[in-house]
C-alpha positions, 0 to 999 in steps of 0.5 A, spaced: 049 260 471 053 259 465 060 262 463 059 268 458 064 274 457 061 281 459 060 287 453 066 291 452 062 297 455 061 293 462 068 292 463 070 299 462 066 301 467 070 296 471 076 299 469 074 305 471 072 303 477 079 301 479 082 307 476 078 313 477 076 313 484 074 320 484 074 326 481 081 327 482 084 321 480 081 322 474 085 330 473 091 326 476 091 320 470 090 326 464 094 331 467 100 325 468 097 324 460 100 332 459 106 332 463 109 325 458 107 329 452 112 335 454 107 340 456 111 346 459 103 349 461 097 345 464 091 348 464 085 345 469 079 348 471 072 343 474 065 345 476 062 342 482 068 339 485 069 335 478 063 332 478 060 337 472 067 338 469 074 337 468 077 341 463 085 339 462 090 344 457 096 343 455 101 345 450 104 338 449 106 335 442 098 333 441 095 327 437 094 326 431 086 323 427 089 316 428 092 316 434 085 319 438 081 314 435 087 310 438 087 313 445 080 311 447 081 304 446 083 299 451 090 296 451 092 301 447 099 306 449 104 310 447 108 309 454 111 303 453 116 303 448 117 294 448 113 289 452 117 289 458 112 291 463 118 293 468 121 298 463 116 303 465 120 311 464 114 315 463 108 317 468 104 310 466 102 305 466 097 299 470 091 304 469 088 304 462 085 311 463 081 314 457 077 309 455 075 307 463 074 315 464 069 314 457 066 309 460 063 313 466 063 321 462 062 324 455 069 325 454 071 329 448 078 330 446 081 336 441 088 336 440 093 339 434 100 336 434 106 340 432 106 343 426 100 341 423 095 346 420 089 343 423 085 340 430 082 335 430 076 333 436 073 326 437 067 324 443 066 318 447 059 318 450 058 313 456 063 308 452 060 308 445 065 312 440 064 318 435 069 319 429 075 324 429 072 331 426 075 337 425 076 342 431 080 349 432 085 348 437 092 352 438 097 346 439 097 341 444 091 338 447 084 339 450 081 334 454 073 335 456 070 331 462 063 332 462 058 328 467 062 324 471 059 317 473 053 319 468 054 313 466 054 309 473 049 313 478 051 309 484 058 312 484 056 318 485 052 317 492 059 316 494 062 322 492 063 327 498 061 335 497 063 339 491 069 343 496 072 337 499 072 334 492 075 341 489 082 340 494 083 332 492 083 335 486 089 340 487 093 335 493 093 331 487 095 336 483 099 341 488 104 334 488 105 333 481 106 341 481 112 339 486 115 333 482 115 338 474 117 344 477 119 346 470 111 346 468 106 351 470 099 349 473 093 353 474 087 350 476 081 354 478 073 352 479 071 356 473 070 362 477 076 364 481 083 361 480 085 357 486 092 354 484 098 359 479 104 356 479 110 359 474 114 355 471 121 355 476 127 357 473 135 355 475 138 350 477 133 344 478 134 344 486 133 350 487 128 351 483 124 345 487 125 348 493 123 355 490 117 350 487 116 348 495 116 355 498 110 356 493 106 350 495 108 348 501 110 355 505 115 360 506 116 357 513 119 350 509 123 354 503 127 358 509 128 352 514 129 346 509 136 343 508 138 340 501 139 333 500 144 329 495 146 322 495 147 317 490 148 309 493 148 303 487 145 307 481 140 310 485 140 318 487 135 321 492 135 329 492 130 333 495 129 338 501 128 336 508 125 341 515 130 342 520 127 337 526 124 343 530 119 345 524 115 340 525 107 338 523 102 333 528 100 329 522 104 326 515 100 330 511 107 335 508 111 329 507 111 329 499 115 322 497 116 321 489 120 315 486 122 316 478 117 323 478 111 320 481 108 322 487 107 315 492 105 313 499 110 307 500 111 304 507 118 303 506 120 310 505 116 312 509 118 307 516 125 310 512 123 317 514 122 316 521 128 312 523 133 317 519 129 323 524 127 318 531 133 322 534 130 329 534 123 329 534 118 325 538 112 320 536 107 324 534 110 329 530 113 330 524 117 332 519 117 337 513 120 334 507 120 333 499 125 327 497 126 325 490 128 319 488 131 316 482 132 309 480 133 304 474 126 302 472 128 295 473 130 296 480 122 297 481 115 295 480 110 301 479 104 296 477 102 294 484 096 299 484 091 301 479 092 308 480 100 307 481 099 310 488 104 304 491 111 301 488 115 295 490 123 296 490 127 290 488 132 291 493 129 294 499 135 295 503 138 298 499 132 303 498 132 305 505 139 305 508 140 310 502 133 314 505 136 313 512 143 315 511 142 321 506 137 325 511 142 324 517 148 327 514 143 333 512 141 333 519 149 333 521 150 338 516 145 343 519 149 343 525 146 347 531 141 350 526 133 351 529 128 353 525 125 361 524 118 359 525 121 359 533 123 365 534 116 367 530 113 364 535 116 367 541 114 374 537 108 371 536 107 370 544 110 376 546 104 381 543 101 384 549 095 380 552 090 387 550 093 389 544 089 383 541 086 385 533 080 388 537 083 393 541 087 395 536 086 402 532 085 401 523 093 403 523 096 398 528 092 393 526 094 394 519 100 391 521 104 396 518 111 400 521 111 407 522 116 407 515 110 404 511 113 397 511 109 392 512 112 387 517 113 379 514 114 376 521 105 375 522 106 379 529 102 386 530 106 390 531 102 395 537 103 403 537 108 406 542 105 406 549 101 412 550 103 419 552 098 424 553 102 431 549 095 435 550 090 438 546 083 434 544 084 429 548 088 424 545 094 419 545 100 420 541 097 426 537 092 422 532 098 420 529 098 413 528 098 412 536 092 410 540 085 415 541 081 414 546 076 409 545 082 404 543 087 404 550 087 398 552 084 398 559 088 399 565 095 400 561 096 407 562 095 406 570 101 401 569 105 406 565 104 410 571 106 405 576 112 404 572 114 411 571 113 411 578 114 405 583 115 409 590 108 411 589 105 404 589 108 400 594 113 396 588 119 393 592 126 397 591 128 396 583 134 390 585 130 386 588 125 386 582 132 383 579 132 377 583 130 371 577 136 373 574 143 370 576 149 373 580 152 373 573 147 377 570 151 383 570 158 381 567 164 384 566 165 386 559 167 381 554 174 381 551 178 376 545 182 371 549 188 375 544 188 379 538 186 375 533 180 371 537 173 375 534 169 377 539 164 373 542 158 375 540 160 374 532 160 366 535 153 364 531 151 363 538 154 369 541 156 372 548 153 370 554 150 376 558 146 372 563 142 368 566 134 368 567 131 365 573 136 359 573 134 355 567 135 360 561 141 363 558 141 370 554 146 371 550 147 377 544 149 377 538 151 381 532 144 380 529 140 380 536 139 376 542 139 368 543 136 365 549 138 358 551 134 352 555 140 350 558 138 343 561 135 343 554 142 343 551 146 340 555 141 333 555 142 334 546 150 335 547 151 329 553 146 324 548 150 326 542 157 325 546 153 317 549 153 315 541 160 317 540 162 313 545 158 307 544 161 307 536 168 308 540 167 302 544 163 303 549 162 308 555 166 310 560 163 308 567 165 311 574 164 306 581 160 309 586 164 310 592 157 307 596 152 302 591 145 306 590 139 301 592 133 302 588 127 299 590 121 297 585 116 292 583 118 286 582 117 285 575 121 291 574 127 289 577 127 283 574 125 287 567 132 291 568 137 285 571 135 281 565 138 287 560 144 288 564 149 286 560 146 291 555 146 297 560 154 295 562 155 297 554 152 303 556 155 305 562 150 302 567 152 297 571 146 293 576 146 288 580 140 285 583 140 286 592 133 280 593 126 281 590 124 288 587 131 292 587 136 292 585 144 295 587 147 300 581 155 300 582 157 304 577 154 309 572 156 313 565 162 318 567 158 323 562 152 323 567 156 327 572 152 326 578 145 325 576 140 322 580 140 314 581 134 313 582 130 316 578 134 314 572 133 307 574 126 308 575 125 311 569 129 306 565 124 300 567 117 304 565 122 304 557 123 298 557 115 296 559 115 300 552 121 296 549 119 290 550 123 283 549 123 283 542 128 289 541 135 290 543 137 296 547 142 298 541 136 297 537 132 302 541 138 307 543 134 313 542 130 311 547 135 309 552 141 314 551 135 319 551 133 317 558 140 317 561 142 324 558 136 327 560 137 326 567 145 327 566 144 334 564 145 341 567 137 341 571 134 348 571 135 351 577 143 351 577 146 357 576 152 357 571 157 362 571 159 367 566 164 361 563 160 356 565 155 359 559 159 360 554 162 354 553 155 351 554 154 355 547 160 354 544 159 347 545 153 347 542 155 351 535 160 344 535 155 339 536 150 336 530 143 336 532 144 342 538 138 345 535 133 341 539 133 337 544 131 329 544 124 330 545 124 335 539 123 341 543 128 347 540 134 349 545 135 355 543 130 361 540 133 366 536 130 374 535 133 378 529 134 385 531 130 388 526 124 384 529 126 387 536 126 394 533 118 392 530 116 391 537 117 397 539 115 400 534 123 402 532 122 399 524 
């Protein structure tokens, strides 16, 4: 077949298909288009999932006849003030996105530019180009989209189910939203509105985050930490989760580099290494960064649709991602999310007080004062009391009717009001989960000017449940503790410490611990041992499959030898050869602390507890133990006083 060059229509089309991959890649081209012409409100509304129409409003500076005749030509843009492909500072570039989506649509554009007395409106039906003509339009710009791949009926048959399309519309548009707080969005289907979003007011952070609450949730608004550093001419801000509020998949990880909203590999890998000493593998975190950088430091023509960037100096980038978000986690101390103790209140709800047995008062979650609660939890009617007359609980006035008593709780209410009735074992011995310690002596200041305990954020120990939990009090509520838990963060943080201070004191065992294993586990750990010295383990090999420990790291205390160097030979099948052990400390010092700390079942006593809490207050990350689990869950008097109907 002969050479010959293809019609102008054709390579529209083309185009299109490069750009405009569906719907929502064609709201996110026009509405970018609105947000570099300063619009302070965009307006979108689709029918059939974009596929029927997309129509974008906005109060930018608007276009004139000539620049609309000019608008819907290929190779023509007003987002580029040079010819330096790399000085890109507006939302642009790669992506010819009028004329591609007039390739495949009827589009029609009406627009009125600031100051002008009129407004004109021009229409390109599947490429061919009407002529500007005079339109009634306030100012700004409208953009009609009608029929989309009209033109290209091919395209269509890939296109998913008009609800599935309508959410791409608005990730892609609640992602913009995220990046331009300042601009108010609506986005509806023509019938109802499924995004309103107000312009946020303040300063710009603040307003980011009051823009995050709003799309992301009140869970990540309350429980983010702030972000702010600036490394060779490059600024990263934003708002990251505390480690304990965390998600199965990615999906609330919200990257953007110079206002764009990205998915770059590196920040991403950047984001897992800054969280890899709080969080396991399969979970995480919740944040926004905000990444501003010289537009000559980075490449955004790497994709059509500008959905990748390539950074000059990438570790650079990386170091500056990695650092910032570990010193915000430092900053937030022993900090746990909220969404913990929620939970906990969540779960303490009676099995049979489920949403079907509960009366229209209890189940409109509403307290006896009329507020309605703010924790999700139902809050149940107080226990039943049979006052007499009619026949029903709680004398009609909110409380259960008889059709509504969970079966079997009046019977256990009697019981409980009259154990000897019903063979129950003596009252102490009912106590028998708690430690000695459960009844302390009253606390008193170590001197006149020491605050008491309980104004410490982690309070006073009060006792100790089942040898494993610490209840401690606070001035706002209580706080239970996973003690091993706890103590396996506060001895891996002290490892680290000792690691970047030269190194981890070992003690000698006085009687050399032999452990046996397979023979390639043996020689797996041998061949690492100059590497487990340096963290406190010292091994040597005793025959074929085993190995003789002669010293251990003085913060384990006595932990158990053999399991731990058992332990350690699965992780490093897991690590493998191609990493060093300093590469993969998390891992390593996460093993060791884990059986070095204070096991369940040991019981502390009162001063024991307390330090344990005040120890944590002072350690970074105390929050959450090294595979991501809370060490500590935190019930607000208030929430308390809900549960049993006090509020």
């Amino acid at each position: 077949m002969p050479i010959r060059l293809l019609p102008e229509i054709l390579v529209n089309r083309i185009a299109a298909g490069e750009v405009v991959e569906r719907p929502a890649a064609a709201v996110k081209e026009l509405v970018e288009n609105a947000l570099d012409a300063g619009a302070t409100r965009i307006d979108v509304v689709v029918r059939d999932g974009g596929k029927a129409l997309i129509t974008i409003t906005d109060d930018g500076c608007g276009m004139t006849p000539d620049e609309l005749s000019l608008a819907v030509e290929r190779h023509a843009t007003s987002k580029l003030p040079g010819d330096d492909l790399l000085d890109i500072r507006s939302l642009g570039f790669r992506g010819e996105a009028l004329p591609s989506i007039g390739a495949v649509s009827h589009l029609t554009l009406t627009s009125r530019p600031r100051g002008a007395d009129s407004a004109w409106s021009l229409t390109v039906d599947a490429g061919t180009k009407g002529t500007p003509q005079p339109a009634a339009l306030a100012q700004g710009t409208r953009i009609e989209v009608r029929d989309l791949f009209a033109a290209v009926p091919a395209r269509l048959k890939f296109l998913k189910a008009a609800r599935t399309e309508y959410d791409h519309i608005a990730d892609c548009l609640e992602r913009l939203a995220m990046a331009h707080p300042g601009v108010a969005f609506t986005l509806s289907d023509g019938g109802r509105a499924g995004l309103r979003l107000s312009a946020a007011q303040g300063e710009l952070l603040d307003a980011r985050l009051s823009r995050l609450g709003a799309l992301i949730g009140r869970d990540f608004q309350e429980n983010a930490v702030p972000v702010q550093a600036e490394r060779e001419g490059a600024t990263l801000s934003g708002w990251i989760g505390l480690p304990t509020l965390h998600r199965p998949t990615a999906r609330h990880q919200h990257l953007f580099v110079n206002g764009r909203p990205v998915r770059d590999k590196l920040m991403v890998g950047a984001v897992r290494g800054a969280y890899a000493d709080f969080l396991p593998r399969d979970r995480h975190p919740m944040l926004a960064l905000f990444l501003e950088i010289d537009p000559q430091e980075v490449d955004v023509n790497v994709h059509p649709a500008k959905a990748e960037v390539r950074f000059r100096d990438q570790a650079m980038v990386r170091g500056l991602i990695v650092g910032s978000l570990k010193h915000a986690l430092a900053e937030a101390g022993h900090r746990a999310s909220t969404t913990v103790g929620l939970a906990t209140l969540g779960a303490l709800r009676p099995e049979a007080l489920g949403p079907a047995t509960l009366g229209p008062e209890a189940g409109g979650g509403q307290s006896e004062s009329g507020a309605a609660p703010d924790t999700g939890f139902i809050a149940p009617s107080p226990l039943p009391h049979n006052r007499g007359g009619g026949g029903s609980w709680g004398g009609g006035g909110g409380g259960y009717t008889p059709q509504t008593v969970p079966r079997g709780l009046a019977e256990r209410s009697a019981a409980f009001q009259a154990p000897h009735q019903t063979g129950l074992p003596p009252l102490q011995g009912r106590l028998s989960g708690f430690a000695p310690a459960a009844r302390p002596p009253e606390y008193r200041p170590a001197s006149a000017n020491a605050p008491p305990l309980d104004s410490h954020p982690l309070g006073a120990a009060r006792a100790q449940l089942h040898t494993t939990y610490i209840v401690a009090q606070t001035t706002e509520g209580i706080v239970i503790v996973d003690q091993h838990a706890a103590h396996e963060r506060l001895v891996y943080e002290r490892m680290k410490t000792a690691l970047l201070e030269g190194g981890v004191k070992r003690q000698a065992l006085l009687i050399p611990e032999l452990v046996e294993l397979d023979e390639p586990s043996a020689n797996r750990l041998l061949g690492r041992a100059e590497e487990l010295a340096e963290l406190g383990l010292v091994l040597e090999g005793f025959g074929p499959g085993c190995v003789m420990v002669r010293e251990t790291p003085a913060l384990l205390g006595q932990s158990d030898v053999k399991n731990l160097v058992r332990d350690l030979a699965e992780e490093l099948v897991e690590l493998g050869d191609t990493l060093s052990l300093k590469e993969r400390l998390e891992e390593v010092c996460g093993t060791m602390a884990c059986h070095g700390s204070v096991r369940s079942g040991r019981v502390l006593g009162i001063e024991e507890m307390n330090a344990l809490l005040r120890q944590m207050e002072a350690t970074p990350h105390s929050g959450q133990c090294n595979h991501g689990r809370p060490t500590y869950v935190e019930l607000k008097l208030a929430d308390i006083e809900r549960l049993f109907g006090r509020r």
